[in-house]
N, C-alpha and C positions, 0 to 999 in steps of 0.2 A: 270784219273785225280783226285787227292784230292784236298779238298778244303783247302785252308790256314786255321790253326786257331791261335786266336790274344787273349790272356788278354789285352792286355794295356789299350783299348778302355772303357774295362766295369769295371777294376782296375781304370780309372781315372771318371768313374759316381759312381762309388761306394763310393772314397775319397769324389767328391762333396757331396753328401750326406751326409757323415760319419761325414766333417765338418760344415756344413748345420743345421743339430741337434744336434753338440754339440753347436753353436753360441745360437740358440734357447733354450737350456740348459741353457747356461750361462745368456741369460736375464729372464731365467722366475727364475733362481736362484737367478739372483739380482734384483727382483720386490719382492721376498719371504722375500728375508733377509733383504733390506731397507725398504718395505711399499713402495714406488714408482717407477710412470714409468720410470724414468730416473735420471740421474746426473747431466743434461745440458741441454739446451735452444735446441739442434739438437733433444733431445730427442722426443721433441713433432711439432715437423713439424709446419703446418700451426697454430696450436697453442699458436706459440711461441713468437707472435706479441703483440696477447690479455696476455699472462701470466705476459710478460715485465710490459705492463700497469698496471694489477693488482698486482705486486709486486712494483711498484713505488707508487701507494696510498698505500698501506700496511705502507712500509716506511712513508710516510708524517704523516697518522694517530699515527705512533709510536713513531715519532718526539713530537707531536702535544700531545700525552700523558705522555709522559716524562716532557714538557714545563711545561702541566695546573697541574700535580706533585708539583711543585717548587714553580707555581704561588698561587696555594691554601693553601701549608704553608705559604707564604709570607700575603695571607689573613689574615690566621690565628693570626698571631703576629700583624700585622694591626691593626685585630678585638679587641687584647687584649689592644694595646694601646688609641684606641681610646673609650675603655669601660671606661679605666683607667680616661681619661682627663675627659670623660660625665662626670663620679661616683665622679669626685674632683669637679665638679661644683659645684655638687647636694648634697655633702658633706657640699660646705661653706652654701649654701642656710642654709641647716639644721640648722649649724652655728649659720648664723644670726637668723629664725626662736626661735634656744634655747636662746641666749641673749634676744632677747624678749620678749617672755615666761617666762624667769625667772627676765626680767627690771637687768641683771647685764653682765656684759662682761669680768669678771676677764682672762677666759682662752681662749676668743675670738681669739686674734692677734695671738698667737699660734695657734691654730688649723688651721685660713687662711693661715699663713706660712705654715705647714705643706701641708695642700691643694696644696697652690701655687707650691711647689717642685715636688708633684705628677702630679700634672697637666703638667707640664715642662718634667721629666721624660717620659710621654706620648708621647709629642710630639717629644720628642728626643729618640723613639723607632727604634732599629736597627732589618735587621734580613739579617743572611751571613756577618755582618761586615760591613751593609750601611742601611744609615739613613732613614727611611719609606718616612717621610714628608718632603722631602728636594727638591723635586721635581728630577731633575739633577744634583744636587750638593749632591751626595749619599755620596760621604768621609766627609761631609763639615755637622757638626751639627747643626741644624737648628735653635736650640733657644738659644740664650748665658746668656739671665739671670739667675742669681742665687738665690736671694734673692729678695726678694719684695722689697726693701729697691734700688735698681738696679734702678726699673722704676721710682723712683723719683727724681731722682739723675742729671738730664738733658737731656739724650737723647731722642728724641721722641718712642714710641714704634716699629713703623716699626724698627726702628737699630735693635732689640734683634733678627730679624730674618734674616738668612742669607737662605734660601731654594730661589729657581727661581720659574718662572712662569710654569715650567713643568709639564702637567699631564702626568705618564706613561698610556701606553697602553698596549694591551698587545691581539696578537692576538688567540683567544683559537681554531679555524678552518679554513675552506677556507672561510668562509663566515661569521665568529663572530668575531668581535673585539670590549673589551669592557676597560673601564678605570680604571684601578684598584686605580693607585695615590690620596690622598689627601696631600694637603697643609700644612704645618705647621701654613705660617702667614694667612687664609684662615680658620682653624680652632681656631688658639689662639690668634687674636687682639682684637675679643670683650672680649676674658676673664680675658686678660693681662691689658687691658683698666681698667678693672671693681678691678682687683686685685690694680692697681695703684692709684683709686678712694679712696678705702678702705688703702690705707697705707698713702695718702697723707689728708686725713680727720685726719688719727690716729696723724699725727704728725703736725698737723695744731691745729689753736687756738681751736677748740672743742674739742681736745682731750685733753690723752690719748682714745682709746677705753679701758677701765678696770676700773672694779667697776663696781657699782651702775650706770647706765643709767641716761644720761640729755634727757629733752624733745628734748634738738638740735639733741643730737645721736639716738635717739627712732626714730626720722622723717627721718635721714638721712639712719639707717639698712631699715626701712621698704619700702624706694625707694631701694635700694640696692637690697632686698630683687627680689622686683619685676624683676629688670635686671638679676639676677641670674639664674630665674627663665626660663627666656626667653633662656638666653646660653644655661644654662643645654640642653633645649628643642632643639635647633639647633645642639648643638652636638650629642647629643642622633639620631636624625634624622642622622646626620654623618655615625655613627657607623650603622644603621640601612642601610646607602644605600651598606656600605661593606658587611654588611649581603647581600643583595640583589645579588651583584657582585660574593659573593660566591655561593652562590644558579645557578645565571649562568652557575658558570665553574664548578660545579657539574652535574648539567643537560646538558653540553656540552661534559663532560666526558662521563657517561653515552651513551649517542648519539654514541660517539667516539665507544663505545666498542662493541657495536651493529651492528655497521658498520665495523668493525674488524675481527667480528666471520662471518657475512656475506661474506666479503672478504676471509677470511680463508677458509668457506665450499664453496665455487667457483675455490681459487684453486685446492683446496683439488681434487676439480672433473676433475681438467686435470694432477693433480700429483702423485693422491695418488694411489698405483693399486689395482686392484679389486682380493682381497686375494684370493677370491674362483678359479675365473680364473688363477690365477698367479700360484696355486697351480695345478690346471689341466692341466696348459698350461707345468708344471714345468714334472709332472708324464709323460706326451703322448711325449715330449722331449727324457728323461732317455730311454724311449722304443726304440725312433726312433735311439736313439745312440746306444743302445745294437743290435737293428736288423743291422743296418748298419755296427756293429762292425763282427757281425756274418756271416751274407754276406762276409764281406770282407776275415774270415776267415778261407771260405768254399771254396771263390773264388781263394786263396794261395793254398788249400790244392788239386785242381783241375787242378792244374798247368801241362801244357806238361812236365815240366819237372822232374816233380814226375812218367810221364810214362818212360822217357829215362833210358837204363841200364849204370847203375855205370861203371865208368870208361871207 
């Protein structure tokens, strides 16, 4: 009796293998050439829960820095206008301080004018196209005087401002939100007051302001003065708490990015593969397919029917 003999059985464990280590080929080939374990969420099995998560803070954090981006130019331009209003305050002071210094006011009313226009310029600071101090009413300019000559003309001074009661806000994390807004009429009704004080004296029975100084004018800059004094100082403080607000959202940046690189080297550790292995896992692969290739073409060449005679 001879015994049966079969390829098919050890041709079909030979193919599993043959395909077996090229699959294994093929991922340690593409762990080499991307730098990571995979291309997809299946990639990393039970993994794949936690990575979701920390790919959705990832996202928020990059939201959240892109945001405080925008918000801190918008500081920026803030900071510049509300320097502007302080420096015009502190400007008229000086003003008055030189007329009475030198007891004359020839070029006084000019320089206040000038002042006053800056000071207004200020508060009608845009940045993007929309008004800083408007509160809510960002298309809508905040302060419609033009001319000192304006607040004496009848309207009370609240009219000259058209801003709402809005402070923006603006939130820079999950956990900080700070107010970035000031006010137009909130920063410039004691100044606006004090400017219509000064033009309503100038064209009142003690005036002109120009010239030589009366004892009426002398008494009336040196009260002035002192109010002046006082704006200036609130505003300053103003512009000091935007200082402040930026300082925040610099130190929340900051924060942000630290927690970002954290979050990075975390995925990193379930994404990124570990080159040294990726490459050893890639070489013991190449072998396992070239042995299995060679088997298989030892296993051909061993065929019954390489022993049958031709024809």
């Amino acid at each position: 009796m001879v015994d049966r003999v079969s390829t098919a059985g050890q041709y079909s464990a030979i193919l599993a293998n043959l395909m077996a280590a090229e699959n294994a080929q093929t991922n340690a080939e593409n762990r080499v050439s991307s730098t990571k374990n995979g291309n997809d969420l299946k990639a990393f099995a039970q993994q794949a829960e936690t990575l979701t998560a920390m790919k959705s803070v990832d996202a928020r954090i990059t939201n959240y820095q892109a945001q405080n981006s925008q918000i801190a130019a918008k500081l920026t331009q803030q900071d510049q206008g509300l320097t502007a209003v302080a420096d015009s305050a502190t400007a008229v002071r000086q003003a008055i301080a030189d007329a009475l210094a030198s007891n004359n006011a020839d070029t006084f009313m000019q320089e206040v004018q000038n002042q006053f226009q800056t000071a207004v310029s200020g508060l009608n600071t845009q940045f993007d196209g929309k008004y800083l101090f408007a509160g809510g009413q960002i298309n809508t300019q905040p302060v419609t005087a033009q001319q000192m000559t304006d607040l004496t003309a009848g309207p009370p001074i609240a009219s000259f401002f058209k801003n709402d009661s809005y402070a923006v806000q603006a939130k820079l994390d999950d956990s900080t939100t700070v107010t970035t807004g000031q006010l137009a009429s909130n920063l410039g009704t004691p100044m606006l007051t004090a400017f219509q004080a000064i033009q309503a004296y100038n064209d009142g029975p003690n005036g002109p302001l120009n010239g030589p100084l009366t004892a009426a004018q002398a008494t009336f800059l040196t009260t002035a003065m002192q109010n002046w004094t006082t704006i200036g100082t609130n505003l300053t403080s103003s512009a000091a708490q935007n200082g402040l607000v930026q300082q925040q959202v610099e130190t929340v940046g900051k924060n942000l990015v630290t927690q970002q690189n954290t979050l990075t080297s975390m995925i990193g550790n379930i994404t990124d593969a570990d080159m040294a292995k990726a490459a050893t896992d890639l070489a013991n692969a190449q072998l396992s397919v070239q042995a299995s290739a060679k088997v298989l073409q030892s296993l051909q060449s061993d065929s019954l029917l390489t022993l049958l005679p031709a024809g």
